[in-house]
C-alpha positions as CSV (number, residue, x, y, z in Angstrom):
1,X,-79.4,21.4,73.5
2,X,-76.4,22.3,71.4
3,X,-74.1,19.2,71.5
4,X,-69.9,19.3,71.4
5,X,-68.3,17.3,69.2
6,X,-65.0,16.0,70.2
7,X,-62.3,15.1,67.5
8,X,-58.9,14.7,66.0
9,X,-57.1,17.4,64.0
10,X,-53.9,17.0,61.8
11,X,-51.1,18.7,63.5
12,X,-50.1,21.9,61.8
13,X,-46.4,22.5,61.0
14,X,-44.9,25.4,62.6
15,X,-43.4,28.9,60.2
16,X,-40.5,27.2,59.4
17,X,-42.1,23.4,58.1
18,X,-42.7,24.4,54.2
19,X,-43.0,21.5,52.1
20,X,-40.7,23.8,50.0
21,X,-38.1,23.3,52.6
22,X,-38.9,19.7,53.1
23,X,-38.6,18.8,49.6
24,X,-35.3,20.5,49.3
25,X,-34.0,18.4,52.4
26,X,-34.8,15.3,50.7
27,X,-32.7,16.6,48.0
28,X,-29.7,17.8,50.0
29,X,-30.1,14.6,52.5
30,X,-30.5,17.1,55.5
31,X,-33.7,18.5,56.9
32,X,-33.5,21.6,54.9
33,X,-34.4,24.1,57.7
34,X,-32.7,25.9,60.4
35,X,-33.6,24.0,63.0
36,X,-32.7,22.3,66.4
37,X,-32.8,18.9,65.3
38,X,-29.8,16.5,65.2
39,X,-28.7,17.2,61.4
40,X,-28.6,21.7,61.9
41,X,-26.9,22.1,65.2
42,X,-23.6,21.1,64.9
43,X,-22.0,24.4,64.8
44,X,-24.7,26.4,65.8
45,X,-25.0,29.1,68.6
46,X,-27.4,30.6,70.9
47,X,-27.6,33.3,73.5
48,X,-26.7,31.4,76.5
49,X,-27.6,32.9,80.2
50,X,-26.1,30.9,83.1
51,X,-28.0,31.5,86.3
52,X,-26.6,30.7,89.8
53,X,-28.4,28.1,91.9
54,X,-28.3,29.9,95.5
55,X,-28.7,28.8,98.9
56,X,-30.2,31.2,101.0
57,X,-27.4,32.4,102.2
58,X,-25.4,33.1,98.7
59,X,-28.6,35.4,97.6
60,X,-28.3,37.2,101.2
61,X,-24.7,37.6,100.1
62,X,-25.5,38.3,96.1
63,X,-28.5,40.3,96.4
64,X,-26.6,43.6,95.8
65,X,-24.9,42.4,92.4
66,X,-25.4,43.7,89.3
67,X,-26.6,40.9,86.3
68,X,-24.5,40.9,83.8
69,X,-28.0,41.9,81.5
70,X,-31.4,42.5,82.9
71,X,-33.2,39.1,82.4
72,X,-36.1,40.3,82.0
73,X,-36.3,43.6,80.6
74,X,-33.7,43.4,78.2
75,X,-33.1,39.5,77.7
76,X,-36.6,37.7,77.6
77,X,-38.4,40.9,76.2
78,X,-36.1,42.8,74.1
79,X,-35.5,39.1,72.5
80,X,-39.3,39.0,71.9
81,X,-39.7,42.6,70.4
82,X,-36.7,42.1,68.2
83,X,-38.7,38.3,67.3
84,X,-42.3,40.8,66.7
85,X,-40.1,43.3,64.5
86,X,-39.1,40.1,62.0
87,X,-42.6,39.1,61.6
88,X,-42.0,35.6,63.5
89,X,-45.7,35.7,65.2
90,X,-48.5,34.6,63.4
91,X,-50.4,37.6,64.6
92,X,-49.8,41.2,66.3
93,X,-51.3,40.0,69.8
94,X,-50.4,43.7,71.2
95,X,-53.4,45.1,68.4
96,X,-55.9,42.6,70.4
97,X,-58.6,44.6,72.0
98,X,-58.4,44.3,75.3
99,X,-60.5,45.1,78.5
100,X,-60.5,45.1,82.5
101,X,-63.4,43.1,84.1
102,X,-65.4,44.7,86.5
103,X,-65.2,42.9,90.1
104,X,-62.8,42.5,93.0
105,X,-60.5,40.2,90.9
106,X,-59.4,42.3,88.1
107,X,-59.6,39.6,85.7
108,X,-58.8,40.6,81.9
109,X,-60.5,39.7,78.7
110,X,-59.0,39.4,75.7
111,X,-60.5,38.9,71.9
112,X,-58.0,37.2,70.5
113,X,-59.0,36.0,67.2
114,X,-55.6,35.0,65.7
115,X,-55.2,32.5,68.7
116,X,-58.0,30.8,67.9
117,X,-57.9,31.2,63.6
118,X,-54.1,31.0,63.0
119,X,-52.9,28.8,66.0
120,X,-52.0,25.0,65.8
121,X,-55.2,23.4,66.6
122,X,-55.2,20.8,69.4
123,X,-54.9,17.3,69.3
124,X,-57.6,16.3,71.7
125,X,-57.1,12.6,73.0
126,X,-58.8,13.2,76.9
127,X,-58.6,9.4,77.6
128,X,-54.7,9.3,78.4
129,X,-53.1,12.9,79.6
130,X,-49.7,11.6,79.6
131,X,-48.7,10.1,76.2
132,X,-45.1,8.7,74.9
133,X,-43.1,11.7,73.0
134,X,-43.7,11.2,69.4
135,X,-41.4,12.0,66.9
136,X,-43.6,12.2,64.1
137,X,-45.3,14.8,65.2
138,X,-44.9,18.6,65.5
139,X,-42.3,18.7,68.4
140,X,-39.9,21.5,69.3
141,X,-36.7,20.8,67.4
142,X,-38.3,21.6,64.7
143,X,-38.6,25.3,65.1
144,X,-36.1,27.3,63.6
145,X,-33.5,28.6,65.8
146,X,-34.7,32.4,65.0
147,X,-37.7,31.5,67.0
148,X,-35.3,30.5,70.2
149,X,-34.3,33.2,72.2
150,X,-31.4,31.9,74.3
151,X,-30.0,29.3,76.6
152,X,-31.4,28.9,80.0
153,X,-28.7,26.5,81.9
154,X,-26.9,26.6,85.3
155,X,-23.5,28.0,85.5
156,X,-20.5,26.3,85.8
157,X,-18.4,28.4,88.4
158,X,-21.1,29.4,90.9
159,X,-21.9,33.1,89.0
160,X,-24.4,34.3,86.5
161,X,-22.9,35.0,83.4
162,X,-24.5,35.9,79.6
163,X,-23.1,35.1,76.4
164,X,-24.6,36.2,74.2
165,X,-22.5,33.4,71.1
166,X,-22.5,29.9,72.7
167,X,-22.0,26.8,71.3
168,X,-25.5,24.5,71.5
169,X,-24.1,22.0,73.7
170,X,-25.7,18.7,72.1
171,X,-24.4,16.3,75.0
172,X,-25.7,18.4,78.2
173,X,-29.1,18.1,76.9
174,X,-29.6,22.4,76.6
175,X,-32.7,24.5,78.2
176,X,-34.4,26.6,76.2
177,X,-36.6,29.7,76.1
178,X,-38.7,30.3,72.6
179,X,-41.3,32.8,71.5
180,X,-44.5,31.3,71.2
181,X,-45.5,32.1,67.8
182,X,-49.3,32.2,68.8
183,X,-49.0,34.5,71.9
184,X,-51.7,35.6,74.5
185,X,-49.9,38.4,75.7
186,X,-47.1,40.9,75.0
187,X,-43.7,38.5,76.1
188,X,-45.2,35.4,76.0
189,X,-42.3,33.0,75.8
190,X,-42.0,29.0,76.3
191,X,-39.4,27.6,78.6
192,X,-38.2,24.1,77.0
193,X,-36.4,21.7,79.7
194,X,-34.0,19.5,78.2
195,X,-35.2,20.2,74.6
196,X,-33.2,17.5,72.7
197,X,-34.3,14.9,75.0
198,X,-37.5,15.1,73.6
199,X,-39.5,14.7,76.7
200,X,-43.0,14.3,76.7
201,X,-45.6,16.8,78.4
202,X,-45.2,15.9,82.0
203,X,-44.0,18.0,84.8
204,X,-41.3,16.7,86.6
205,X,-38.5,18.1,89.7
206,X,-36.1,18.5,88.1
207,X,-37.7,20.8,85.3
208,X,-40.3,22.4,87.9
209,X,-36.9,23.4,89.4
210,X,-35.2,24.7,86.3
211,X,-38.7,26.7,86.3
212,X,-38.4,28.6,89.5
213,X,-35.3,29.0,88.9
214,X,-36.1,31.5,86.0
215,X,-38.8,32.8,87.8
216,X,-36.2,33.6,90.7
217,X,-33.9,35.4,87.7
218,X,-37.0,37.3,86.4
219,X,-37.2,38.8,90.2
220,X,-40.8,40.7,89.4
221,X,-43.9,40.3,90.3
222,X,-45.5,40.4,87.5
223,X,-43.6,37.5,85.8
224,X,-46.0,34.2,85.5
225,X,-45.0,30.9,85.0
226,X,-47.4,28.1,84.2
227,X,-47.6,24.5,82.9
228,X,-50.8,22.8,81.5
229,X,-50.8,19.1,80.5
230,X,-52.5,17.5,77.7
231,X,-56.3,17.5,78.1
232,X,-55.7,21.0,79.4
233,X,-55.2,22.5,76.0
234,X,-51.2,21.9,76.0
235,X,-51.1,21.8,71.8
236,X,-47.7,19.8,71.9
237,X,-46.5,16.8,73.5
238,X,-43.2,17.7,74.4
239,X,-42.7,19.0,77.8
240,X,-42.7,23.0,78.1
241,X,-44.0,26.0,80.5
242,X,-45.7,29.0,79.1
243,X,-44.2,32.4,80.2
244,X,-45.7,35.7,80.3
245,X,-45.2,38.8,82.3
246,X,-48.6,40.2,83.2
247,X,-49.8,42.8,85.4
248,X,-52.5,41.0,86.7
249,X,-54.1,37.9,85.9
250,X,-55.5,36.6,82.9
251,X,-58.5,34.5,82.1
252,X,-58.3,32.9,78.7
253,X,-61.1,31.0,76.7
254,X,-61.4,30.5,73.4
255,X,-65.2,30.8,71.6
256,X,-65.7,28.5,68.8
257,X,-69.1,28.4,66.6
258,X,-70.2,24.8,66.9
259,X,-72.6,23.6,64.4
């Protein structure tokens, strides 16, 4: 009987981690990248898109209004193309072959090879799902802020608004939505709650709101929205939802020669 080894693996930095970069931080004294940590925001700016929290009765009442842009079609994906057309992925997930498999379900296989070659391997510790957020480790203030889309926060006044040059607000704790540079599918994005609080990876309300509320703003039906925790292959401890818009559902595994 084949048996399954279960181990650690070094986290791998993300695009923007060289040891180029690093060593020319130490010399500079900041981080040397154009990241979201503490020492590269000040001054920087992001996309910001401030959706409405609605009672029933203000989306009876708004239903008819125009967005000020599509926030799906032209906010989440055009983002992502214009991400694909830089060469931010570490793979062209949209060359994957792909098929439909046969049964009432419609279920979809994928062969992905790049998620499984080029992807940060997981750091498997299945005695303890919920861990305290290290710093240390890979966490996501230290993409670069070309791999972040845009803002995701409430608005202010009571209206959706975009714009599209906003100050990172340091002090309100920002929302974000980032391309995941290892994607299943075409669009697949990461919503990051309250990124510079550095949470760990645990669901809680008040980001399972800030969740539906983008799934609300996404308004298809095709849009999914999913968390999984570590022990369920979540790669990084820092808390996050995966975000794809699928046509039907997907069944993903990932096939690994064990010797």
């Amino acid at each position: 009987m084949m048996q399954l080894s279960i181990k650690r693996v070094p986290t791998v930095v993300s695009n923007y981690q060289k040891d180029e970069a690093e060593e020319t931080a130490r010399r500079s004294g900041g981080c040397g990248k154009n990241c979201l940590r503490s020492c590269c925001i000040p001054g920087a700016k992001l996309p910001l898109y401030a959706f409405k929290k609605e009672s029933e009765k203000d989306a009876f009442e708004s239903e008819n209004k125009e967005p000020p842009v599509a926030f799906l079609d032209s906010l989440v994906l055009g983002e992502w193309e214009d991400r694909m057309q830089r060469g931010l992925f570490r793979y062209d997930v949209t060359a994957c072959e792909t098929k439909v498999i046969p049964g009432e379900y419609g279920f979809i296989a994928q062969l992905n090879e790049g998620r499984h070659l080029k992807k940060r391997p997981t750091e498997f510790r299945v005695d303890k799902v919920l861990q305290p957020f290290d710093g240390n480790k890979f966490n996501f203030t230290k993409v670069g802020q070309e791999e972040v889309l845009f803002q995701f926060e409430a608005s202010e006044d009571g209206e959706v608004q975009f714009f599209p040059n906003a100050p990172i607000d340091v002090e309100n704790h920002p929302s974000v939505v980032a391309i995941n540079v290892s994607p299943i599918e075409y669009g697949h994005v990461l919503l990051i709650p309250r990124i510079l609080e550095c949470l760990p990876q645990r669901i809680d309300h008040e980001s399972f709101l800030l969740a539906l509320y983008m799934a609300a703003e996404a308004g298809n039906p095709y849009f999914r929205l999913g968390y999984n925790s570590l022990g369920a292959f979540a790669t990084i401890n820092h808390l996050h939802f995966q975000v794809s818009n699928l046509p039907t559902w997907y069944y993903s595994c990932t096939f690994k020669t064990v010797k």
